[in-house]
MARNUFI-320074 format. One record per residue (C-alpha): x, y, z. Coordinates in Angstrom, 2 decimals. Layout:
<rs>
+---------+---------+---------+
|      c1 |      c2 |      c3 |
+---------+---------+---------+
|       X |       Y |       Z |
...
+---------+---------+---------+
</rs>
This chain:
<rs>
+---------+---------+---------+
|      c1 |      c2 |      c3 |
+---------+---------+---------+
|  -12.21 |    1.24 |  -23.16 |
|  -10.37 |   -1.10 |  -25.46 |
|  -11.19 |    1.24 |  -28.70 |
|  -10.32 |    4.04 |  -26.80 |
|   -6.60 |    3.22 |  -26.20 |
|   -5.44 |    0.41 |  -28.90 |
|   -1.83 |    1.15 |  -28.67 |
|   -1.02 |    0.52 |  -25.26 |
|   -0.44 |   -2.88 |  -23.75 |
|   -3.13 |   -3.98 |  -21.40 |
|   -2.05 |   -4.33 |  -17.59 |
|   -3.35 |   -6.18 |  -14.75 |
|   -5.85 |   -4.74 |  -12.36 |
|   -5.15 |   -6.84 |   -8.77 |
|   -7.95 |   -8.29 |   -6.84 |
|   -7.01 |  -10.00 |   -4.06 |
|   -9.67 |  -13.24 |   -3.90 |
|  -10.92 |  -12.48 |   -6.78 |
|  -12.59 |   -8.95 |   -5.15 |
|  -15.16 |   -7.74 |   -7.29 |
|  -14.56 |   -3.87 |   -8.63 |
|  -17.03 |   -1.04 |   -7.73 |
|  -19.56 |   -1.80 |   -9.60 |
|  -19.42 |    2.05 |  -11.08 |
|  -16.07 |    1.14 |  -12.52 |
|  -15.85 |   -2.02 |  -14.29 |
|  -17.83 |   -1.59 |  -17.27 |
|  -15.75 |    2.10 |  -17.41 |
|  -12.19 |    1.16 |  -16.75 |
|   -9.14 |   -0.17 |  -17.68 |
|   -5.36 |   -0.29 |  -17.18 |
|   -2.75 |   -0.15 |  -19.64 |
|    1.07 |    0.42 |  -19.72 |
|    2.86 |    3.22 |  -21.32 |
|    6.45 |    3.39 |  -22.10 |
|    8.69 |    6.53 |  -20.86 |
|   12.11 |    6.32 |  -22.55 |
|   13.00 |    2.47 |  -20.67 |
|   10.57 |    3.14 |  -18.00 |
|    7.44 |    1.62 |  -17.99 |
|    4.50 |    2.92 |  -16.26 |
|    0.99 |    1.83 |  -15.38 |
|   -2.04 |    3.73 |  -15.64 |
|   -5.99 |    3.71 |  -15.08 |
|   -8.49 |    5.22 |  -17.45 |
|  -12.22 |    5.37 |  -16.47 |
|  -14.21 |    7.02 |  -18.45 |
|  -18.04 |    9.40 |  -16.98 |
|  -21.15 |    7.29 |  -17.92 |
|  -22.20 |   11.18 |  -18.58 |
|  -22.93 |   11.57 |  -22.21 |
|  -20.67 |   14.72 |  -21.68 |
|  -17.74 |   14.50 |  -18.96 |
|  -17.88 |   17.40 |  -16.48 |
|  -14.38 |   17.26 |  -16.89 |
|  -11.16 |   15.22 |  -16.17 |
|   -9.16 |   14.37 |  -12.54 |
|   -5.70 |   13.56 |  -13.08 |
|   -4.28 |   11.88 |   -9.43 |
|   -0.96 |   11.72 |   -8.17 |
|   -1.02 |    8.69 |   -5.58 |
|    1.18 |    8.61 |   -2.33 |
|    4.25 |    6.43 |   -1.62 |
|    3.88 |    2.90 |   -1.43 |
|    0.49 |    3.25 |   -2.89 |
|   -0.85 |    2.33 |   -6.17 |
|   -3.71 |    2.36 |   -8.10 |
|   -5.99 |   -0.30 |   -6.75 |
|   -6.24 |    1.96 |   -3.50 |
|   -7.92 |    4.47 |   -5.01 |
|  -10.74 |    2.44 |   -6.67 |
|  -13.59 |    3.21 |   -4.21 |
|  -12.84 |    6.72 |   -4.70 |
|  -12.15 |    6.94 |   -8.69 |
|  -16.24 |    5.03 |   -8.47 |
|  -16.91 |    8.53 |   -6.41 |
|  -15.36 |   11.34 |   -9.18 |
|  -17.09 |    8.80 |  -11.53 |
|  -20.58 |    9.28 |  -10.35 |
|  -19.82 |   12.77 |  -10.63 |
|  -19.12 |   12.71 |  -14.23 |
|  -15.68 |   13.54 |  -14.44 |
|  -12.75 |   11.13 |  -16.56 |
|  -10.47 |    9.87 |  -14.08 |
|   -6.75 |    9.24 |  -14.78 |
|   -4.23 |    7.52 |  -12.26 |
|   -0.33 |    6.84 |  -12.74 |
|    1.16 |    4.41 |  -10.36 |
|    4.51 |    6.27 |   -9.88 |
|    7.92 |    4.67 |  -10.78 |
|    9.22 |    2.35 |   -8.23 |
|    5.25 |    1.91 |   -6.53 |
|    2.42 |   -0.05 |   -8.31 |
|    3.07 |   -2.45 |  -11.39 |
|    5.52 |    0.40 |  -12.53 |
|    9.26 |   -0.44 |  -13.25 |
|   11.27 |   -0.15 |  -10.09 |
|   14.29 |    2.15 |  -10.05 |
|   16.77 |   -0.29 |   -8.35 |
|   17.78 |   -3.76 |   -8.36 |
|   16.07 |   -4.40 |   -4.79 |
|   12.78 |   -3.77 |   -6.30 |
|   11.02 |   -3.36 |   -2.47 |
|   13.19 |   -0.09 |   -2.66 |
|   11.25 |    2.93 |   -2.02 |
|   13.79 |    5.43 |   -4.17 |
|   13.37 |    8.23 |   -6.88 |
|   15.83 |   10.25 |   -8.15 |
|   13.85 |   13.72 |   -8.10 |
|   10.23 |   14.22 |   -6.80 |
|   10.70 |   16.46 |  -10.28 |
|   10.62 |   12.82 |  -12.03 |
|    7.05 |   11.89 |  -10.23 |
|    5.75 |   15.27 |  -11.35 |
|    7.47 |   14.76 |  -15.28 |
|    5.77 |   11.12 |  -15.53 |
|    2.18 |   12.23 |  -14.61 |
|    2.44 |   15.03 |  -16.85 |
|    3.98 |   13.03 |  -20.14 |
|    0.75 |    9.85 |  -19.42 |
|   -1.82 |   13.13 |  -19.08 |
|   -0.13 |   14.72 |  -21.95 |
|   -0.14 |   11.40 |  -24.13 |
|   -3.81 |   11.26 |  -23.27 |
|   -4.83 |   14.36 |  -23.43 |
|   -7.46 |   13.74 |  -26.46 |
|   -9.62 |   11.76 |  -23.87 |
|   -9.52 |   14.03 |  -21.27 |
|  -11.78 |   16.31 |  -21.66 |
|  -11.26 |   19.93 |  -19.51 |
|  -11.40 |   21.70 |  -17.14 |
|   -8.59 |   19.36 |  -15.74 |
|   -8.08 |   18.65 |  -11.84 |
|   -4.72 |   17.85 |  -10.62 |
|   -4.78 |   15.68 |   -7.51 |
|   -2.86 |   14.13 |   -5.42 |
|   -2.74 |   12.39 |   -1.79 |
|    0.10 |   12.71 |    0.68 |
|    3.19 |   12.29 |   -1.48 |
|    1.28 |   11.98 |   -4.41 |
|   -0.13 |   15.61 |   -3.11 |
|    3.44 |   17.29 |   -3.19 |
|    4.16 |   15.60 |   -6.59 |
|    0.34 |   17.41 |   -7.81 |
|    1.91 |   20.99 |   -6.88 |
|    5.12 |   20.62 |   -8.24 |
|    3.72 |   19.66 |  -11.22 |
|    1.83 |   22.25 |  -11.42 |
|    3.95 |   24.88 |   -9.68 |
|    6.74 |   23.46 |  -12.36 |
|    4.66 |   24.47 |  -15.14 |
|    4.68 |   20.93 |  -16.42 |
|    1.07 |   20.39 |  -15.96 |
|   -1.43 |   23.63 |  -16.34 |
|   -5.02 |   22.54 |  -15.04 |
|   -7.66 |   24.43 |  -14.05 |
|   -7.44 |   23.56 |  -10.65 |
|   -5.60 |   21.49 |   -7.70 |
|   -6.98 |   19.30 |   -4.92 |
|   -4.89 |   17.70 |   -2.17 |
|   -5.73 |   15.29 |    0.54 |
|   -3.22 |   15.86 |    3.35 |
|   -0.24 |   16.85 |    1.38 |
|    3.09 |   15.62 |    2.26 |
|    4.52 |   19.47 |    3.16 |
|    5.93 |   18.51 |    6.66 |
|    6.20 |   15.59 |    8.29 |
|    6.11 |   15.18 |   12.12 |
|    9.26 |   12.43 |   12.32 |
|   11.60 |   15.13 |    9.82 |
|   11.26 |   18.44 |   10.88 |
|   14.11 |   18.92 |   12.77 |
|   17.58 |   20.23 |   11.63 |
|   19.39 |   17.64 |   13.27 |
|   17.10 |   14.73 |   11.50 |
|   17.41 |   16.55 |    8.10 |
|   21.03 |   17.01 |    8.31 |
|   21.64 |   13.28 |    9.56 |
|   19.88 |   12.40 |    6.48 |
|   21.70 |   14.35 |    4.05 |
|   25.03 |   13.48 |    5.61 |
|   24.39 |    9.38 |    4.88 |
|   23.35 |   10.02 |    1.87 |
|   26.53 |   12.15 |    0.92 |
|   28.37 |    9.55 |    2.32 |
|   27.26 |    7.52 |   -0.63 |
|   24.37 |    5.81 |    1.02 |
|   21.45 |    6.81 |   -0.95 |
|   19.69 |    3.67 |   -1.62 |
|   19.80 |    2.37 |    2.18 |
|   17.03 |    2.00 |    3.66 |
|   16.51 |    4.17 |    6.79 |
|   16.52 |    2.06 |   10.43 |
|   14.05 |    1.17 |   12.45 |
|   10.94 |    1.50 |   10.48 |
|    8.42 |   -0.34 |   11.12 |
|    7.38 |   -1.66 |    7.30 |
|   10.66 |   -3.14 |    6.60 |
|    8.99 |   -6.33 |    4.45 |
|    6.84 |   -4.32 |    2.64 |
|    3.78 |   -6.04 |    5.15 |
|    1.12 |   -3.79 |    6.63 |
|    1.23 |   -3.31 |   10.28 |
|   -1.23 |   -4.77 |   12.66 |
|   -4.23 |   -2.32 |   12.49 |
|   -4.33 |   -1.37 |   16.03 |
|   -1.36 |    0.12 |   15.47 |
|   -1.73 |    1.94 |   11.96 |
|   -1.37 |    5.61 |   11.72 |
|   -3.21 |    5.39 |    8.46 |
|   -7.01 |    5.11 |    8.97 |
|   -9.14 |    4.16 |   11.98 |
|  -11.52 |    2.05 |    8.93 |
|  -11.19 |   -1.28 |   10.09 |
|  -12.56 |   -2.88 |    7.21 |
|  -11.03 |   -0.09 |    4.62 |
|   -7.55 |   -0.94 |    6.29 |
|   -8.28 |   -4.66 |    6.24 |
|   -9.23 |   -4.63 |    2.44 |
|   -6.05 |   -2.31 |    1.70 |
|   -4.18 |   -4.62 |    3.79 |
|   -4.66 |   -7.64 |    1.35 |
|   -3.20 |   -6.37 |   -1.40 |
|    0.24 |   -6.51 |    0.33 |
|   -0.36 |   -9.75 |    1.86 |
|   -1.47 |  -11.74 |   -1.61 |
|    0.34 |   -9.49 |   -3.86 |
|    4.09 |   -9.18 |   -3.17 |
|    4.63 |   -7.45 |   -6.78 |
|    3.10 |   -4.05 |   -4.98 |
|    5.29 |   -4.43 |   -2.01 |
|    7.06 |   -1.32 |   -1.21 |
|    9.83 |   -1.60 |    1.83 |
|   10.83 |    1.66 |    4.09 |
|   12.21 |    5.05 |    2.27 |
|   15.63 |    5.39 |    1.48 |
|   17.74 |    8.41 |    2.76 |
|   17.66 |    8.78 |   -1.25 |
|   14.11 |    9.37 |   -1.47 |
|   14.00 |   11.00 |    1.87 |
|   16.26 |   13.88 |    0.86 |
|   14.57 |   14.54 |   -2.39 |
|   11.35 |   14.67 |   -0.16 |
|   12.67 |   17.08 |    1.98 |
|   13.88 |   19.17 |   -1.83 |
|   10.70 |   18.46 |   -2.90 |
|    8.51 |   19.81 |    0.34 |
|   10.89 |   23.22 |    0.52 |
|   10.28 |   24.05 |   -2.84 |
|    7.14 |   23.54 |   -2.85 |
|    6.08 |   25.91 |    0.37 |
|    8.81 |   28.21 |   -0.86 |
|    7.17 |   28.48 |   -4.18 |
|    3.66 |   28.29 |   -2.96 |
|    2.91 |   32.33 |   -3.54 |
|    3.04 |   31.37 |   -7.08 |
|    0.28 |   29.33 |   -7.36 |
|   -2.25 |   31.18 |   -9.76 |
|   -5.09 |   28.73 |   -9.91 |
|   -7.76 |   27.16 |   -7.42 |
|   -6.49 |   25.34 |   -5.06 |
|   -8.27 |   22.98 |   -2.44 |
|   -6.06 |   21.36 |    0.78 |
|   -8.19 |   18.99 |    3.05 |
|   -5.89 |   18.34 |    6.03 |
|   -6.50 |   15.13 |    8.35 |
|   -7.44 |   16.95 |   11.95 |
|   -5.71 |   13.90 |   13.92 |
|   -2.75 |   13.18 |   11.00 |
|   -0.20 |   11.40 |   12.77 |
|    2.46 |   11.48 |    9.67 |
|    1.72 |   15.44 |    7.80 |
|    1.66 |   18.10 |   10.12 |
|   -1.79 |   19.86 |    9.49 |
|   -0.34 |   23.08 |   10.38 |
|    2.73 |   22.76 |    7.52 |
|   -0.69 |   22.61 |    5.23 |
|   -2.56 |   25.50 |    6.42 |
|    0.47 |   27.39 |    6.47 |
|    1.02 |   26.48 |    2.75 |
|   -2.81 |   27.49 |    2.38 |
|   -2.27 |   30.10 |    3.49 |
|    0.32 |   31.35 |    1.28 |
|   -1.03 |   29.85 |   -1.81 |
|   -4.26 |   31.75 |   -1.21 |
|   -5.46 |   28.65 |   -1.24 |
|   -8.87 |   27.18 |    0.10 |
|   -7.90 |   25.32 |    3.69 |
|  -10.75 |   22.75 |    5.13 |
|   -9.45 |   20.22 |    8.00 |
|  -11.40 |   17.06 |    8.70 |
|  -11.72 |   16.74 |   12.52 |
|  -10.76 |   13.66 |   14.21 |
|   -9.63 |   11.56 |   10.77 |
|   -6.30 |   10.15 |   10.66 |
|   -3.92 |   10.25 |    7.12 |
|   -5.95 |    8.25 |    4.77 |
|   -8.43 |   10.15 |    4.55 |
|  -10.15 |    8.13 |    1.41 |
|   -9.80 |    4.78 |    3.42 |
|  -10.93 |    6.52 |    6.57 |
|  -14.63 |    5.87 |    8.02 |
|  -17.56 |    7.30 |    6.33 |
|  -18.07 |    9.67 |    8.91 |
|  -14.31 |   11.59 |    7.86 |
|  -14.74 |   10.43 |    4.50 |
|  -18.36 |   12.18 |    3.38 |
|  -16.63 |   15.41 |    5.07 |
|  -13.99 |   15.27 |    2.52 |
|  -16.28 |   15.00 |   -0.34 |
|  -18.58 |   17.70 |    0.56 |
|  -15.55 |   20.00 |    0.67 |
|  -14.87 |   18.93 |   -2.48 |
|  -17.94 |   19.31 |   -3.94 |
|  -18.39 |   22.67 |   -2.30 |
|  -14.98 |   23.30 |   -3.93 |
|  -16.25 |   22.36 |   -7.43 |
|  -19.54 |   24.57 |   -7.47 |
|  -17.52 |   27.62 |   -5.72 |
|  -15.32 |   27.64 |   -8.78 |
|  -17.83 |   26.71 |  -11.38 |
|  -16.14 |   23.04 |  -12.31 |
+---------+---------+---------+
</rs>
């Protein structure tokens, strides 16, 4: 990897107690930063053992997350040959944060998420070899169809594990208009009350609306707990109104989606409302699969939820020849 990239500054990869990486990655990997104008960004690279990669997945993580998270699953799309790039998004990750109170979970535009993941593809584009897959989870699954719907990235296709395109606790006018009233009122980079995740901290498991992966949740846990640099607090009303921008444009624009497009909703999602995804299905012409019983997560979710989601996928893959 080190000949591959020698103008980028190296970055850490965290490992709480010295956790070993899937073993599929570590001789394949690495993670570098990249400078956008005064931002700074961190990305992974892993690179197909294949003598030939089947192709490249470019992933679009979800808020708060970063790209340690996704390891286990970048060792997955490995072993299938593909090139796997992943952007920790500004203000998440070992990016820079946007605000002085760097636990701050704020963006200026979901538009910016999109922009960043397309300018680090873009920058590496001579080792990613096509047909390129845009993907995304949750947030990071809005941020992979406005990039594309945007017309700032043009893949070949788009996968999405339970895209952020309604959320149970904001679809209500009342809620939405509260929100947009604080933040008019100048109030943009509070964080909203009475959440849960106001340190940054996991919440006790038996609680989590995440995964019901005890061990997953426990291993995801850790890198809040020994790691404060990845600690993300509660949304602001900031980020929460450009989520709600971000969500309406997205279903509003979702007719003009021209490519393949794969959404794998969580059956028992607690946070996206499975329906607001078939519904965007739906007018996307898109492929719609749900996973029965799993919670959000559905890459830290138990093996049983978690093999469902990559036999979609792959059934995805040979149905459109990638």
């Amino acid at each position: 990897m080190a000949g591959l990239l020698p103008t980028y500054d190296k970055a850490d990869i965290v490992q709480p107690g010295g956790r070993p990486l899937p073993e599929a990655l570590e001789p394949r990997m690495g993670t570098y930063f990249i400078n956008r104008g005064d931002l700074r960004l961190r990305f992974m690279l892993a690179t197909s053992p294949a003598d030939e990669a089947r192709g490249s997945i470019i992933f679009s993580p979800g808020r708060t997350e970063f790209i340690e998270k996704y390891l286990e699953a970048a060792a997955d799309f490995l072993k299938r040959g593909f090139n796997i790039l992943i952007v920790d998004p500004r203000g998440q990750g070992l990016s820079d944060r946007l605000l002085e109170d760097k636990m701050k979970s704020y963006v200026d535009s979901f538009q910016d998420y999109a922009d960043d993941l397309a300018f680090v593809a873009d920058e590496l584009g001579s080792i990613l070899p096509k047909p390129h897959i845009v993907m995304g989870h949750s947030m990071g699954g809005t941020v992979a169809l406005q990039s594309v719907l945007s017309g700032v990235l043009n893949p070949s296709a788009v996968v999405c594990s339970a895209p952020m395109l309604g959320l149970y606790d904001l679809d209500t006018p009342i809620m939405k208009w509260t929100i947009r009233g604080m933040t008019a009122l100048g109030l943009k980079a509070r964080n909203l009350p009475f959440q849960k995740q106001r340190n940054g901290l996991p919440v006790p498991f038996n609680i989590n609306k995440l995964t019901s992966d005890k061990d997953r949740y426990r291993h995801w846990a850790a890198y809040f707990q020994t790691s404060p640099r990845l600690r993300v607090g509660p949304p602001t009303y900031g980020w929460i109104v450009q989520a709600i921008k971000s969500m309406a444009w997205v279903n509003r624009n979702a007719g003009e989606l021209n490519i393949p497009c794969l959404i794998v909703a969580a059956g028992a999602d607690p946070i996206v409302d499975p329906a607001s995804n078939e519904a965007f299905a739906s007018k996307a012409r898109a492929t719609f699969r749900v996973v029965p019983g799993a919670l959000h997560e559905l890459f830290l979710e138990r093996d049983i939820y978690r093999d469902q989601f990559f036999a979609i996928f792959d059934e995805f893959l040979n149905d459109n020849a990638l």
